[in-house]
N, C-alpha and C positions, 0 to 999 in steps of 0.2 A: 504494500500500500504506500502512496504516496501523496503527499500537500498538493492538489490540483493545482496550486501558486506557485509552485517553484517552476520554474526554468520556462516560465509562460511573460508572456511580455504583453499577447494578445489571447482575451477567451474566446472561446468558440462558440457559437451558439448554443448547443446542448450544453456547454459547462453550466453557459448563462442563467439558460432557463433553469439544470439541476439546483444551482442554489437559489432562485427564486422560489422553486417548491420547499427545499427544503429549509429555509429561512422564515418561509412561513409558519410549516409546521414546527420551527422554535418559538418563533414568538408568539405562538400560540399554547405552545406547552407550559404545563408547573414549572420548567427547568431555568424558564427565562425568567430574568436575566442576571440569574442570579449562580450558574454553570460556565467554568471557562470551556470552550470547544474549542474544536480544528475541525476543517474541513480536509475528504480525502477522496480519492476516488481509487478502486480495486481493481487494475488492469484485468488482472484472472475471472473476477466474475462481472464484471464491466458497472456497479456498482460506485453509485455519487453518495457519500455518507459526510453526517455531523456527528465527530464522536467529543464523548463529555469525556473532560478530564479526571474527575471526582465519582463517575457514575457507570456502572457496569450496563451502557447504554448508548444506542448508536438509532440515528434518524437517516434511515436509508433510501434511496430513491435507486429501483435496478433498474434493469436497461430495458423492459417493456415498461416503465415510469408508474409502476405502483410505489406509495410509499409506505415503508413500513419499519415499524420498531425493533430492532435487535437486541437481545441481552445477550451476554456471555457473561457464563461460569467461569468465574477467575481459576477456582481451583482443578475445573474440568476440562475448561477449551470448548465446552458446549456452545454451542451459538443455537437460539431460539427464536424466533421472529413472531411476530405481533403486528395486527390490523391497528391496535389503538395503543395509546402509552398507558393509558389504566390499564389494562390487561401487563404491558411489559413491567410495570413498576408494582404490580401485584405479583407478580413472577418472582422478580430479584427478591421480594420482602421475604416471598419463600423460600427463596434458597441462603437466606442471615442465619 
């Protein structure tokens, strides 16, 4: 995974518009604005994500542009995905 920002001078459209989506679904979320994030995108699964610094949680947008919430299990490597962030942040509470 990589900073969609680095070694870019000029975005692409699709960049464009991926953080348009998923900027919104932050500032719409409980996390804003109170979460530091990076933005990244996953060459391998072609994947535009906001992942939280402090939060075992990731706002994903893949390449047919659903967007959807990811958890991962720190201690498992599990990766889980979720339609809505109450469902993912009910998730993580389970696995404390």
């Amino acid at each position: 995974m990589k900073d969609i920002f680095s070694c870019y001078e000029v975005v692409s459209y699709r960049q464009a518009k991926a953080l348009s989506v998923l900027m919104k679904a932050y500032a719409e979320s409980s996390l804003c604005p109170d979460e530091p994030l990076c933005f990244g995108y996953n060459s391998w699964s072609g994947n535009f994500y906001i992942a939280f610094e402090n939060v075992s949680l990731q706002i994903v947008l893949d390449n047919r542009e659903n967007l959807l919430w990811m958890t991962t299990d720190i201690e498992t490597g599990n990766e889980e995905f979720f339609d809505h962030e109450e469902e993912a942040m009910e998730y993580l509470d389970g696995l404390i």
